[in-house]
N, C-alpha and C positions, 0 to 999 in steps of 0.2 A: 504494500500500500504506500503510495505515494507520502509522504510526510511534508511538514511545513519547512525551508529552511532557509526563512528568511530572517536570521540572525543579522549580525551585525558584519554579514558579509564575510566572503572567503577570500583571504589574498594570498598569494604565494611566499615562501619564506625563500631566502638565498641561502646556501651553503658556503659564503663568503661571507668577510667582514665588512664589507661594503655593498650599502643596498638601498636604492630610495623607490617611490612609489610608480614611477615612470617606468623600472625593471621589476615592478612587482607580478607582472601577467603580460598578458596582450590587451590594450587598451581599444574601448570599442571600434576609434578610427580605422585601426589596423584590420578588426574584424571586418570593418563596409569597405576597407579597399581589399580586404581578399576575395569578397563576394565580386567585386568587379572584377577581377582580374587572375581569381585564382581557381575556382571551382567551377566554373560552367564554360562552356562552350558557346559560340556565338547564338544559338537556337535559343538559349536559356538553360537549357537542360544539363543534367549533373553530367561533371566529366566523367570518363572512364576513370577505375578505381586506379590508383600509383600503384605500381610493382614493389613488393618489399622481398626480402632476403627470404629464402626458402627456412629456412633454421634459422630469422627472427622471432623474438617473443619480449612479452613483456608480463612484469607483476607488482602487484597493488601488497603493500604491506600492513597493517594496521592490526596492533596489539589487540585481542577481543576480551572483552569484560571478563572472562574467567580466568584470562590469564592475569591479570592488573588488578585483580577481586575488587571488579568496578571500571568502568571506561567513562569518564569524563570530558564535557567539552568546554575549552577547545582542545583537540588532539593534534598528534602530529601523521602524516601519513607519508608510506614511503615506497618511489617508485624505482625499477630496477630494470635494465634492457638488457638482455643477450641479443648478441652477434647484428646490432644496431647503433647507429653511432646517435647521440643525443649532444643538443647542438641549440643557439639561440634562434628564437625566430628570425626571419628574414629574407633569405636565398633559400632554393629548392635545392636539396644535395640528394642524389643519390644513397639509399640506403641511410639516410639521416631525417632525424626531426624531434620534435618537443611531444614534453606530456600536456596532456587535457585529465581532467576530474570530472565525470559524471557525478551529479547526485540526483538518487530517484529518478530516472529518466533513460531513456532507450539510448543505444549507442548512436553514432554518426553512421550512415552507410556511407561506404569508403565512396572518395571521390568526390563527395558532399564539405563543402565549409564546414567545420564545428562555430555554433554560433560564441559569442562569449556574452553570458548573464551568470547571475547566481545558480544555475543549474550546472551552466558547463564552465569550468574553470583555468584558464591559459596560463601554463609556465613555461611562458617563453623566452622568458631567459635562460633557459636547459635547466633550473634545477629539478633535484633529484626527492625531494621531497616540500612538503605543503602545511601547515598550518590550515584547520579545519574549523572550522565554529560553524557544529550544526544543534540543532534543537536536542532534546532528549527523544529518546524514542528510537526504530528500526529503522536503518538506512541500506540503500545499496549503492556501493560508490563502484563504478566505472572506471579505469584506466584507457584514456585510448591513445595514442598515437596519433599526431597529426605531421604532415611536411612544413618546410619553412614559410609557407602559404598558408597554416593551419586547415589545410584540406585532411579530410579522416583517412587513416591508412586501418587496415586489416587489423593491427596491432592493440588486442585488448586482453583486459584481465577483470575480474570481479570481483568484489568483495560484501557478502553481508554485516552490517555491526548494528549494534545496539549502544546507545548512549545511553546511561544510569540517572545523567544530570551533567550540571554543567555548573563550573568556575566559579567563584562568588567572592569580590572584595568591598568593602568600605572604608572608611577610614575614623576612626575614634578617636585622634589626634594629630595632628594640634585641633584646633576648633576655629571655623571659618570668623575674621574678623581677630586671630590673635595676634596678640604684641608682645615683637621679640626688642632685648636690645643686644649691639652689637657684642659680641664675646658669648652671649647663651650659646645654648647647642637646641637645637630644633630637631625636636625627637619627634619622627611619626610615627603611629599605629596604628599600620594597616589589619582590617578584621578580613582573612585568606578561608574560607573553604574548598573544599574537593581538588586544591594544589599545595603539593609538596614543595616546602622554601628546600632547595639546596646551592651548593654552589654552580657556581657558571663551570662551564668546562665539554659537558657533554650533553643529548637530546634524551630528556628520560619524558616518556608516556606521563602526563597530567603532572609535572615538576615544572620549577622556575623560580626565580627571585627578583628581587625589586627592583626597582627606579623610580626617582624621586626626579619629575622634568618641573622645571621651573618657568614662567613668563609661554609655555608654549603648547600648544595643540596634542594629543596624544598619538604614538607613533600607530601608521595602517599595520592590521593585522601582519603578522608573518614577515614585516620589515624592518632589519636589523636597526635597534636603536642605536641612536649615534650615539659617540662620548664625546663631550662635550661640556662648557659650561651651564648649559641648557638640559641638558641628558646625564643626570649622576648616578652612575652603576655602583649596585650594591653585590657583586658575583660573593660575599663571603656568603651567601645564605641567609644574614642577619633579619631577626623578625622587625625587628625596630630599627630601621634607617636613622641616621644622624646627619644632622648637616650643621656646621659651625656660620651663625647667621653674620659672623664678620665676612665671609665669604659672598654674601649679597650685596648690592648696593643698598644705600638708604632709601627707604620708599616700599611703597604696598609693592608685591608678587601676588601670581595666581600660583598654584603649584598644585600637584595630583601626584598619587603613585601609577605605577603603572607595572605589571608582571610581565617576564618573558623569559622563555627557553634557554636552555643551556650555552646557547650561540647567540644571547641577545635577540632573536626575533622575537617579536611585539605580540603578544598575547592579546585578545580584546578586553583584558580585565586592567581597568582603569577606575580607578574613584572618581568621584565630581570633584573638580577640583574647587580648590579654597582661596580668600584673599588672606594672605598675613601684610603685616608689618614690621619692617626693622627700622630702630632709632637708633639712634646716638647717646 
């Protein structure tokens, strides 16, 4: 049964330390110039399917509730190619192309555009795995293979899961409207369910730790947080971030925490953020 899985959006995570939200998928433009120019044939009609490697394959990975005693969103999920080269969108290569993420939803017949919406999910920057926020409940996620035209190739795999629930932070301090002065230490406490705080280092199933952005917008799903004045990484695990408010200018801030993976990509679990103030 189809399920609802209009969260807060699915965006692709990088496997590099470097990531903004322009390499985070294939952006719809890309999708309306492939429909022109990638998948039909002057009549309209779908092209013939692409040729792929006789002994290519592909697979969908994603830990299931009984192993994790609990599957939690948002998840990580993770894709794998034999004897297929995986490669950023762009140019058509032989025997090359990017993953797509179905959810709930029929595959692409090959030769066909994969559309891009919250159903079908483009990582066309070649990575290898995704950042997922879907609802609680039964899912079936799709793998498919597309060319650097995101035209659908032969190449899929499937997975059923079931989400238990999903992610939950707030924040119990500081308290929106408080005043710090310079030298305090500005302790938050964020309130975390259904993720485990650990250290940064590596991608662990419903794990992650803090960040504390200041003056700035929360990072897209699955998009490595920068470090930065702006982006303060907390990789010890720590439940209670600190920040020494001599480190701020004088004057109100907005600030929010914000969770992400072992590799810094951005989790959708963000607080509302608060105004404080530092004095003199």
């Amino acid at each position: 049964m189809q399920q609802d899985v209009s969260r807060r959006g699915f965006i692709v995570g990088t496997a590099t330390g470097v990531a903004a939200a322009s390499v985070a998928g294939c952006t719809q433009s890309e999708s309306d110039e492939t429909e022109e120019n990638g998948s039909t044939d002057d009549n309209g009609s779908a092209a013939d399917e692409p040729s792929v490697p006789e002994d290519a394959s592909v697979s969908l990975s994603v830990p299931t509730a009984d192993e994790l005693d609990g599957l939690y969103t948002p998840l990580v999920a993770f894709f794998e190619a034999e004897n297929f080269t995986v490669e950023e969108a762009g140019e058509v290569n032989e025997g090359a192309g990017h993953f797509h993420v179905l959810i709930d939803t029929e595959q692409i017949e090959p030769g066909e555009t994969i559309p891009n919406d919250d159903q079908h999910l483009h990582f066309g920057d070649g990575s290898e795995r995704g950042v997922l926020d879907l609802e609680p409940g039964e899912h079936e996620l799709t793998l498919q293979m597309g060319n650097g035209e995101h035209v659908a190739l032969s190449l899929t795999d499937t997975q059923s899961v079931t989400v238990d629930g999903a992610g939950e932070i707030g924040l119990d301090a500081p308290q929106d409207g408080a005043t710090f002065s310079t030298g305090e230490t500005i302790t938050f406490e964020p309130s975390v369910e259904n993720v485990v705080l650990e250290e940064a280092g590596e991608v662990t199933q419903n794990a992650g730790h803090h960040h504390v952005l200041i003056d700035t917008d929360p990072v897209d799903t699955g998009t490595v947080i920068p470090t930065d004045d702006q982006h303060l990484h907390f990789g010890d695990g720590t439940e209670t971030p600190e920040v020494d408010a001599s480190d701020l200018e004088v004057g109100e801030h907005d600030v929010l925490v914000q969770v992400a993976n072992g590799v810094h990509e951005a989790y959708p679990l963000a607080t509302d953020p608060i105004t404080i103030t530092v004095e003199e």
